[in-house]
Every structure is written in C-alpha cells, then in structure tokens.
N, C-alpha and C positions, 0 to 999 in steps of 0.2 A: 613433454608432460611430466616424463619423471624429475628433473629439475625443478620445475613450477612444486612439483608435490614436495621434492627436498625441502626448496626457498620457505615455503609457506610451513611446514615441518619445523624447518631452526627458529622460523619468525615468532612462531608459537611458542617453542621450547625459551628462545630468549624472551618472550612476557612473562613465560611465568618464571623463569628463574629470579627477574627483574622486579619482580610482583610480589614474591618470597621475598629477595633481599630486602625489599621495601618494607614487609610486614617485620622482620628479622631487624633489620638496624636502630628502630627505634627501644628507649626502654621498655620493659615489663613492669607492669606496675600492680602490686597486689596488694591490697589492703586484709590485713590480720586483726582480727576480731579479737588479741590478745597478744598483745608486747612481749616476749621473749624475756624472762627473771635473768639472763645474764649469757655470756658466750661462751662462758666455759663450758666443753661440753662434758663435761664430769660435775657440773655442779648440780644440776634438778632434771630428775626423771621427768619433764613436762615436754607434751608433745609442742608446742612454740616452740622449745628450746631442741628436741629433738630434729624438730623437720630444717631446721636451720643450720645445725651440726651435721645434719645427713646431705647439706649442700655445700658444705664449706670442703667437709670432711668425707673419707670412705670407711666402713667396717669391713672387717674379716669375710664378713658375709651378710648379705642386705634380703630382705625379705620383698616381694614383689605385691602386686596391689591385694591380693587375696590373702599375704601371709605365707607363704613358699619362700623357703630358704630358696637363694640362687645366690651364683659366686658372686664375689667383688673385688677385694684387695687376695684372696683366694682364690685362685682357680680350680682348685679342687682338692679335696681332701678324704681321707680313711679315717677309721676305725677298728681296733683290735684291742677288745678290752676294754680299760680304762684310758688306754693312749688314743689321741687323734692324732692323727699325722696332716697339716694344711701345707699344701704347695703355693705360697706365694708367688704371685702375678710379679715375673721382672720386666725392668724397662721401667717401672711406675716410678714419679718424680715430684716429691714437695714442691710446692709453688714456689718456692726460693732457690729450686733448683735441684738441691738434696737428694737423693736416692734412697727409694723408699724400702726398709730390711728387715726382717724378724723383730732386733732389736727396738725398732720403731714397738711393735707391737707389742712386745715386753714392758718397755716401759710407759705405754697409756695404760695396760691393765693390772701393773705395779701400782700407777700415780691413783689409781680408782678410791680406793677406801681410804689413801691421803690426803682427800677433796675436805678440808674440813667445815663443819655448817652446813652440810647438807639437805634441802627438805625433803629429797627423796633421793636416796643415793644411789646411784650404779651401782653401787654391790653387790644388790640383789643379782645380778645378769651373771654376775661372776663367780657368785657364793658355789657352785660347785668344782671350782679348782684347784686342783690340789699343786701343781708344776709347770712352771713354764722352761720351755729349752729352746735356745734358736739351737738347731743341729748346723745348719749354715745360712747365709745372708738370707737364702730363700726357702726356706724350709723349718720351720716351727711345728715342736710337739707339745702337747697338752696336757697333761696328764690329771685326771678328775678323780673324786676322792669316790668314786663308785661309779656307775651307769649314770650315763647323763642324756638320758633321751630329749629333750630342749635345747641342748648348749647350742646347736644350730640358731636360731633364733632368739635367745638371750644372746648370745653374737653381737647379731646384727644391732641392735639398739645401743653399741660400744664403738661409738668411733674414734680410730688411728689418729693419733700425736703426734708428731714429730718429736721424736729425742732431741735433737740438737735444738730445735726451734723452742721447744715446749720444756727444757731445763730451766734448772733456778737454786737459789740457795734453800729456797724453803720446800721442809718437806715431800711435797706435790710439784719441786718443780715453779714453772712461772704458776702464780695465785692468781684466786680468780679474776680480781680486782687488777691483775697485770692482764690479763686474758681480756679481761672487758675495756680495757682500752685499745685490741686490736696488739697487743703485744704477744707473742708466739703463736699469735692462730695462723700457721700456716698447717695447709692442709695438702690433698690429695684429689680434693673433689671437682665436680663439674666448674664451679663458681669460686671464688676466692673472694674475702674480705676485703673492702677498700675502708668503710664508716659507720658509726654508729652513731647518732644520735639520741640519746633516750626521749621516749614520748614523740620523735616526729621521722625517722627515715632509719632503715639500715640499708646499704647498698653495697651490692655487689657487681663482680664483674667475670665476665667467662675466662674459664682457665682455659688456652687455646691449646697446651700441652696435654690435655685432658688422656688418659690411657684410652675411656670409655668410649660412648655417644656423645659426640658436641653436643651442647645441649643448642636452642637453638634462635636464643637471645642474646645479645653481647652484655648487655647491663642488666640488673633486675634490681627493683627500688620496692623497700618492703616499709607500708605506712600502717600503725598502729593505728586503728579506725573503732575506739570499744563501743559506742556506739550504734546499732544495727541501724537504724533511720539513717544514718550520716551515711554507712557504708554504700546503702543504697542510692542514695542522693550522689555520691561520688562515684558511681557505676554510671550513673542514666547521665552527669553530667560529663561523663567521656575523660574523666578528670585520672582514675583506675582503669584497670584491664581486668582483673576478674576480684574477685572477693569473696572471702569466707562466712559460710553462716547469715546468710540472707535471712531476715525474719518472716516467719513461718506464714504470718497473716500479709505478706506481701508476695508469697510464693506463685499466688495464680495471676495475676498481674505481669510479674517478672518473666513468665512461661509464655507470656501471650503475643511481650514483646518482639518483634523482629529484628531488633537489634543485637537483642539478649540470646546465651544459652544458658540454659541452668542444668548442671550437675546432679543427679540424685545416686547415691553408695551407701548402700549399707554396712552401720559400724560394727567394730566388736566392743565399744565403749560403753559402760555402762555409769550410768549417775545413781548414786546412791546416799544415803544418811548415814551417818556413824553416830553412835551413841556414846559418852564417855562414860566408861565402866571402870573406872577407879575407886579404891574404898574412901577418896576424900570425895565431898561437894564440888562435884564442877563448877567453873565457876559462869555466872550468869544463872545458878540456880538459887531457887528461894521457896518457902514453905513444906522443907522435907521434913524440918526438925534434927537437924544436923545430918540425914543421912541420906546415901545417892540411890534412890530409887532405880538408878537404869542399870544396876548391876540385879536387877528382879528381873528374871527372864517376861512376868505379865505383865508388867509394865510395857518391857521392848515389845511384846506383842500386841499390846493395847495400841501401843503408836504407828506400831504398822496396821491394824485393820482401821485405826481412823483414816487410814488414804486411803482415795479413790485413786486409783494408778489410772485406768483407762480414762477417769475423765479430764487428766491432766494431757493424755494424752492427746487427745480430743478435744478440750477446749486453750487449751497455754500451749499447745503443740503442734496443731491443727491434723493431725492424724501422721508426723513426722516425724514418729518413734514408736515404739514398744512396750506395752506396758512387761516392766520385769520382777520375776520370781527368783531369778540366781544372778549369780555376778558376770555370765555369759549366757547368750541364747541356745536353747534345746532345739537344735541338735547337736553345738559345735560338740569338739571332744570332751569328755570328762563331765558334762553335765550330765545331771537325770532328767528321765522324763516325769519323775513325781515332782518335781518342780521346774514345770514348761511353760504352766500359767499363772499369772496372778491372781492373785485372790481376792475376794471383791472385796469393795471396804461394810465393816461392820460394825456399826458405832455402839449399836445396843451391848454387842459381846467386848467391845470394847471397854466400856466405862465397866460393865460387870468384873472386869478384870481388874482395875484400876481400885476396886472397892475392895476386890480378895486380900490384893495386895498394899491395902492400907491407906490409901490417896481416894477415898470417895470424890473427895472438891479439888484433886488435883493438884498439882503444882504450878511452877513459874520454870522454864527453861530459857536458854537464848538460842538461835540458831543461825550459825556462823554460814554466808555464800560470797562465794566471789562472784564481781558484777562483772559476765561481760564474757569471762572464759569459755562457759561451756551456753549450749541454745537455752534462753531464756530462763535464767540460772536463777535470777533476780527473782521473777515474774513463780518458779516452782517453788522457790522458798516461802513468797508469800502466802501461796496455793497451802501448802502443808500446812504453814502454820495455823490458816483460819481452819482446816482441816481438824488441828491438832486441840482450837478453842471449842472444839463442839464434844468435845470428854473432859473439858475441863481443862487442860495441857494451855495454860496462855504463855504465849511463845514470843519473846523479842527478838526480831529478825537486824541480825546485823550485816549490812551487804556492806562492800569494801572493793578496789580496785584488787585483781589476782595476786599480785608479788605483795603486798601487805597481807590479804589474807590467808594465805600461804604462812607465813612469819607465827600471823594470829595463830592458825590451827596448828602449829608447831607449838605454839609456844603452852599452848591447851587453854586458849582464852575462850573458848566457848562449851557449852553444853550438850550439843549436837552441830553437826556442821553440815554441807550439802559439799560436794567432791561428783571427783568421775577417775575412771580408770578404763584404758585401754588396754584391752590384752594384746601383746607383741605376737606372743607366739601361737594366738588363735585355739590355746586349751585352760582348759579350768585351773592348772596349774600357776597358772601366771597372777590371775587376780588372788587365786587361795594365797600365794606365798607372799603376795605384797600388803595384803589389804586385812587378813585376817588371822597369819600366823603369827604367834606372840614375838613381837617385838627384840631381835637380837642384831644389832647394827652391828657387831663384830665380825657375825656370820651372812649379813649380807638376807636375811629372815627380816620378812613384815615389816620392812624401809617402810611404808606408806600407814603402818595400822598407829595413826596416832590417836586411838580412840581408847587404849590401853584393853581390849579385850585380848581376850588370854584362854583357852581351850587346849591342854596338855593333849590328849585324845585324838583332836584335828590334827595340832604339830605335829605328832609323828605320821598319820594316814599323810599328809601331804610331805612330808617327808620320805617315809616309804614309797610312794608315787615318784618323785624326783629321782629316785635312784632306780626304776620299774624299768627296762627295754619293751616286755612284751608290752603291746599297746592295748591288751583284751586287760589285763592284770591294771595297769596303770590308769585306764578310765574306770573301772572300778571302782580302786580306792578314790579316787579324785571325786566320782558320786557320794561316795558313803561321808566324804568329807565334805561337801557341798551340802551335801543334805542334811548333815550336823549342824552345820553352821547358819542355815534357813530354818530350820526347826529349833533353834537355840535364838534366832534372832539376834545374832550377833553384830550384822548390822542389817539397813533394812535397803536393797535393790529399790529403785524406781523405773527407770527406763533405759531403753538402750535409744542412742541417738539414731538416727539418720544422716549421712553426713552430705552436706549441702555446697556447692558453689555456682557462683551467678558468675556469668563473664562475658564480654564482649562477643560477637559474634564470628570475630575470624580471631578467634583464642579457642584451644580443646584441652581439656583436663580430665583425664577420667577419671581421677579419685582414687581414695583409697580406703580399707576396711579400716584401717587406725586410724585414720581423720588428718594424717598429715599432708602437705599442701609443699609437691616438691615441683620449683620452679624447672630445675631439670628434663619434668616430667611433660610439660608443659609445650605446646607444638603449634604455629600456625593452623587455622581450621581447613587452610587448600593445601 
C-alpha cells in the first residue's frame, strides 16, 4: 500500500511539475495600453517607462504592491542624522557579467539630472541629496541636505546602471538615443533586454542569474495595443495573455467570462486639469483681449464647479474611480479631511463668477489629452469640455497619441491639459512636489508642474514637510499645503483611477497601487 501511495504521490507531483513547465515555457504575452516614450530609464518619469526599467533594471530599494519600502539591490540600511548608511546585496551580477558595487550606484544618480530633454525628470526623487560615498564596494552613504523622511521611496522609482555598461563620452554617459537602441541597457533585473520595435513588440528574456525570485516565464513579449476594443478582441482571441485597462463598459462581460480573470486594485493615481497660469495668452486661447484669465483664481474656480466629477464617474467610468477633491485620496498621509469629497458641480455659481471676473460670454480655451495613456482619457476630455460649453468656456479638445502629447504639454501648446500622476511614495508630498511646487529643474522641484503655477507660501509648507521626521508635524504641513492649493484652485483633481487588468485564466496578477504591470510579478494561476 504504501508504495502504491508513494507511485501515485510522484505520479501526481510529476503532472503537475509537467503542467507548470508547460504553462512556464511558453511566451507571456501582454498587451500595454501605452508604448513606453523611450528605454532610458532616466529619461521620463512615466509609469510605461517605469514599470519596464523596474524589469530590466533593480533600485536601491523597491516599494511592494501597497507602497512599503522593502529591500532590493539593498539589503538593509540606517539612519543617523542626515547620513544613511545602505548595505548593498553582494554576489549581485550585470547581465553581462559585471559585478554589481556602490559605484554602480553613484553613477546612475550622478547621470540623473544629466538626462537632457526631459519631460519629467528623475530629479525630483533625488532633489534631497546632498553626498554620495561608496565607503567600499558594498556599502554606500548618503548624505541629505536635512531630514529626508521619503528618500525610502523616492529610492525605489531610480533604477541602477551600470557604470561600465551605461558610460559614454557624453555628458550622461550612453544617450538616450544610444540606450533606445538596446545599447548599455544592461541591468540587474528579473528580465534582460533582447528588442525593441517601436509601435509593434518589446521583448524580453529571463535573467537565469537573477540574485532574486525567478520570475517564472522565460520570455515576455510586450505589444503596444492603444486601443481598448482591439485589446480586448486580442484577449478573447487567445492572441495575449493578459492586458491593461480593459474598457470600463466591457467590464461585466469580461467578469462573467470563464476564460477570463479580471484584476480590480486600487490606485493612488490621480487624473487632473492644469491650467496655464502664465502672464502671456496661452496658446489656443482667444477672446480675452490680450489677457490670461486662468491666472483669476474665479475663473479656476468657475471651471471646476462646471464639472460634475461623479457623473463622469458614473457614466465615462462606469463606477471605476473616484470622484476627487485633492491630488491623493483621504485618508492616505498628508491629506485633509476638508477635502475628502468632491464638490458637486454648480453651473449657476459658476458663470456668476465668470461675470465678477469680467468674461460674462466667456472665452475660447484648448484642451490638450493624450489618447490612450490613462482610462478613457479621450472620452473625459470631451466630457469636461461640453461640461466647460454650459458657462460659456468653448473648449477645442486636442487629443494626440501620449509621446507627442507629452512633447505638446512641454512645449505649452495648449491652454489646459488632462494628465495623471501617481504618487510613488503613497503621501501628499509626492504629488505636492511634482505637480504644484513652482517649477525649479535644478533642484529637482515641480519636474511635472508645466502649467507654470507658482505659490511662494505652498513651496516652502512642502518644503518644510520634506525635511519633517516627526510624521504628526509633516502631515500637517502637507494638509495646510494641499488645502492651499484646492482652495487656490491651482489646478483642478478629477479622479482617482481604479486600476484594472483582464487576463487569461491560468495567468494571476494582483496589481498594484501605482498601476504598474510588472511581468516579474506575474505567476501561473495553479
């Protein structure tokens, strides 16, 4: 008997090992709702280009599906003062072989603010460091120019380079344009670089050397799908393995499927309008009489109560977001609770405002979205603008593929624009410093605010905050700065996403709070 029980025991055990390698040997195949603007991973803060540098590549320290700092290329690290002391992980090895050392790390967060053209730069992650010191191969100090309660998590969105791989004569080292042909991306991570196609495939392949978790696919084939109808079609036709951003009004269909599993994670992402608040005419404006009405705090408020936030949520959403009042939801850290809820829209107090402030019959704006990046990006813009026609506000919506538009709102081709931002490090600090602190790319300050709003008062509360340990003291300020900046209508929140993925049935992803889509993470469903 016990024989018979053994036989049938291994018999078992070798199906399923057999059953795994089966599901394991084939590609992964994932179709992304947004192409990746380039492979350097020092060139754009955009989660595409993030979640794809955090597979090629490792960080100091990576943040887990909730936003918890946990180790990576560090295994552990102190604090005393202003110094951090990180004990880098040895045995770790460049895919080229290489041996992974302090210096490595020194020089990715040297080459950072050397990235030139950036449309949103890494600096920000870094802008609190005053020193770097390898004390030896595996042990790096830090030194910050005060209290740096986040560096944990501004960390983790900075992945490791290889020195040797990632040198060059120019300033930063190999350029972008060297980097996006697959030249010095050598990494540390689960997957390793083989191609890139633009517009149809990037493909990787498992690092078998990996320090970590095998991950536990040998290939993984990434298809630019911007599209959401197509995505889906290339789901149900077996054609992908999972996919990003299933459209919202296909969601109870795709649930009902047997085939199908669908993902639901809530983000910390929030989608919001910026206003251009410059003293020239933005451009795409007309009937001001030469002057920029959005630098009128009643006007910015006029354009926020002409939206209805919940009904965008509710009918362009299908109830797969949030209608929002701050640039993070209350209760994360550092928000208030005076702004937990949206405010209803109110067109009457609207246009009264519009009349205080000298525009009775309104103006002409444009408003800049990119098609395809964020959930039905296209589809909110239009929403606002008829929103924005019923005070008068006629609004020319300019929708554009992401990497063009991107370019566009850099370059300040539009009036208003539609954007998203995730916060890495899960507190109000992150969006404050990116999105609404005035603008100092030296200092690694309001990389993302290209709406040129500018609040002395704010800078420093989120300033003062970035250098705060005590965390009663540091959500404080980060309220009184939040709440400045929503009562100033500096720019205007609309939702927080939901973050969504559809996939195969013997495919599991649980997701994550910042919406990135790491194949690593990714596991046979037996």
């Amino acid at each position: 008997m016990k024989s018979i029980r053994k036989t049938l025991a291994f018999t078992a055990l070798a199906a399923s090992l057999c059953f795994s390698a089966a599901v394991q040997a084939r590609d992964l195949v994932i179709a992304l709702r947004s192409e990746p603007t380039s492979m350097d991973p020092q060139f754009h803060s955009l989660t595409p280009n993030t979640q794809l540098s955090e597979t090629i590549f490792d960080p100091l320290v990576r943040t887990d599906a909730v936003a918890k700092p946990v180790p990576a290329l560090a295994e552990s690290w102190s604090v005393d003062g202003d110094t951090w002391t990180f004990n880098l992980r040895k045995g770790v090895t460049f895919t080229d072989g290489t041996p992974f050392t302090a210096q490595d790390v020194i020089f990715t967060y040297e080459r950072v603010p050397k990235v030139p053209n950036s449309p949103s730069s890494y600096a920000l992650y870094l802008s609190s460091i005053d020193k770097l010191e390898a004390v030896d191969d595996h042990t790096l100090k830090i030194t910050t120019k005060g209290p740096s309660p986040v560096l944990l998590p501004n960390l983790s969105m900075v992945p490791i380079m290889s020195h040797k791989a990632a040198s060059g004569p120019a300033p930063e080292g190999k350029t972008t344009v060297e980097l996006n042909r697959g030249e010095g991306l050598i990494g540390t991570g689960p997957y390793k670089f083989v191609s890139w196609k633009r517009g149809a495939e990037i493909v990787l392949e498992r690092n078998d050397n990996y320090w970590g978790d095998k991950p536990a696919w040998e290939r993984v084939i990434y298809r630019p799908i911007t599209n959401p109808a197509a995505r889906v079609a290339a789901l149900l036709a077996g054609d992908v393995d999972l996919i990003e951003d299933p459209p919202t009004d296909d969601l109870p269909k795709l649930k009902e499927n047997k085939n199908l599993y669908v993902q639901e994670t809530p983000s910390v992402r929030v989608i919001y309008i910026a206003l251009m608040q410059g003293d020239e005419v933005p451009a795409g404006m007309s009937g001001t009489d030469g002057k920029n009405p959005l630098k009128d705090r009643r006007v910015r408020e006029a354009l926020s109560l002409a939206i209805d936030r919940q009904s965008i949520v509710d009918r362009v959403m299908g109830g797969s977001a949030m209608a929002a009042a701050n640039l993070l939801a209350y209760p994360a850290f550092g928000t208030s609770e005076k702004h937990s809820k949206a405010a209803a829209a109110d067109v009457e107090r609207a246009k009264k405002l519009l009349a205080e402030a000298g525009y009775p019959d309104g103006f002409t704006v444009s408003l800049g979205s990119p098609a395809g990046r964020y959930t039905n990006d296209q589809r909110i813009a239009q929403v606002v603008a008829a929103m924005w026609a019923r005070i008068g506000i006629k609004t020319d919506v300019e929708t554009m593929a992401p990497a063009v538009f991107f370019k566009q709102r850099n370059a300040h081709a539009f009036s208003t624009y539609l954007a998203g931002w995730a916060a890495s490090s899960g507190e109000m600090l992150n969006p404050l410093n990116s999105l609404v602190v005035t603008k100092q790319p030296d200092r690694g300050l309001g990389t993302t605010n290209w709406s040129k709003y500018s609040n002395p008062e704010v800078d420093a509360l989120v300033l003062e905050a970035s250098r705060t340990l005590d965390d009663d003291k540091r959500s404080q300020l980060l309220q009184k700065a939040g709440d400045m900046v929503m009562e100033d209508y500096g720019i205007l929140p609309l939702q927080f996403e939901m973050s969504v993925w559809a996939m195969k049935n013997d495919v599991r992803y649980d997701g994550r709070a910042d919406q990135m889509t790491l194949a690593q993470d990714m596991r046979p469903a037996n």
